[in-house]
C-alpha positions in Angstrom: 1.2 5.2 11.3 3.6 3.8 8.9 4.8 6.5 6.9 5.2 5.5 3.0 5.6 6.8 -0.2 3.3 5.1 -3.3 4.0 5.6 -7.0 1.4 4.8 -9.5 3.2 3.3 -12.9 0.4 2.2 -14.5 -3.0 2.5 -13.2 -5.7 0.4 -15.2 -9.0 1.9 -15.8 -8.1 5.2 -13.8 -5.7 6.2 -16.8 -6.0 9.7 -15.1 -3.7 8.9 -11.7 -0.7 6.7 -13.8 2.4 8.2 -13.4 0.9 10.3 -10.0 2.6 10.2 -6.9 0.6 9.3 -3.9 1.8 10.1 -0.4 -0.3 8.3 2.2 0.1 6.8 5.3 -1.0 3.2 6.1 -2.3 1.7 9.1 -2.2 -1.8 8.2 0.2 -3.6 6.6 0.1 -7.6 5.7 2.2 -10.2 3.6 -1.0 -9.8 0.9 -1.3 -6.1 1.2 -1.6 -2.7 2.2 -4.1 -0.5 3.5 -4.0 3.2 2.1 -5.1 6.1 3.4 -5.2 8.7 0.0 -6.4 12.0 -0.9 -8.2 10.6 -3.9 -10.8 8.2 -4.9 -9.7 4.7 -6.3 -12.4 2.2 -7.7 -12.7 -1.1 -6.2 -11.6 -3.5 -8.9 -8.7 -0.9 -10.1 -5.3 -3.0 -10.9 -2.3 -1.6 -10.9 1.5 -1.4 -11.1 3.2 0.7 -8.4 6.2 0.8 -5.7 5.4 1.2 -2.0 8.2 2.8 0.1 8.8 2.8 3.3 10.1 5.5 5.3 12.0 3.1 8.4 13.5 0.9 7.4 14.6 2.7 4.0 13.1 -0.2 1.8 11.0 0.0 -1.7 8.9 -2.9 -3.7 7.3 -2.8 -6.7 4.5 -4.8 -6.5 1.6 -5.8 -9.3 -1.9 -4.7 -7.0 -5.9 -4.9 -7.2 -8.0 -2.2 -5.3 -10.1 -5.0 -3.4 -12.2 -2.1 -1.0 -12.5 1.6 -0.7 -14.2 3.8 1.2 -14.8 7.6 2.2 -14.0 8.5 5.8 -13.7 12.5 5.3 -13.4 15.1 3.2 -10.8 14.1 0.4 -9.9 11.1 2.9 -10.3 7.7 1.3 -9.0 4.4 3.1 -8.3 1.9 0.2 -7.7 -2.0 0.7 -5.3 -2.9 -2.1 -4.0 -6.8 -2.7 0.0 -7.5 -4.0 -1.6 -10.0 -7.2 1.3 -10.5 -8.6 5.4 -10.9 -7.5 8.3 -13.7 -7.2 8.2 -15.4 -4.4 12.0 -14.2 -3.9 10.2 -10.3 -4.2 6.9 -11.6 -1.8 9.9 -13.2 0.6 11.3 -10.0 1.2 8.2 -8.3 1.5 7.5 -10.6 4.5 10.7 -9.9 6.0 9.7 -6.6 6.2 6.2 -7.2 7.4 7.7 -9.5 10.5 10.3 -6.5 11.2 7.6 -4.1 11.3 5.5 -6.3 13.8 8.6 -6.8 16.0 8.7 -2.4 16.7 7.7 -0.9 19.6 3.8 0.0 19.4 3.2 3.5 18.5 -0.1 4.4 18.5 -3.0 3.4 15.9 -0.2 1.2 13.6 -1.4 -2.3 12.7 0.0 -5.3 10.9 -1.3 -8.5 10.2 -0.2 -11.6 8.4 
């Protein structure tokens, strides 16, 4: 998996996580979004502001989001589907640059990407 850090700014009807730091892994990653596997519970409709970093290569975005799916696969284990809704195109650019780079690395396991 794709190891990245994700910081809640602003968290729109679930005023209880803004501001919380989520660290999750992903294990799919696309030029629309990112899938999220998180300790917690977040509602499908949720939008949000937050800033998804990745571990290798050292990059951050802050991205404008929309939970679109969620579900519970264990105990305090939620996979969450969340959709970028809003960014520049120069911000969305770069984003799939990074998307295409990750694609290109050696396959390690259960990672995914898709475009």
């Amino acid at each position: 998996d794709t190891a990245v850090h994700v910081k809640l700014y602003t968290v729109y009807g679930q005023e209880d996580l803004s501001g919380k730091n989520l660290f999750c892994n992903t294990s799919e990653i696309s030029v629309n979004g990112i899938q999220l596997t998180v300790d917690r519970p977040l509602l499908v409709g949720t939008s949000m502001e937050l800033r998804v970093a990745i571990i290798d290569p050292p990059t951050a975005f802050a991205h404008l989001a929309q939970v679109r799916w969620a579900r519970e696969v264990g105990p305090q284990q939620y996979h969450v589907g969340v959709e970028f809704t809003g960014a520049s195109t120069e911000r969305m650019e770069a984003w799939n640059n990074l998307v295409r780079h990750i694609q290109q690395l050696p396959a390690n396991g259960s990672k995914k990407t898709s475009t």
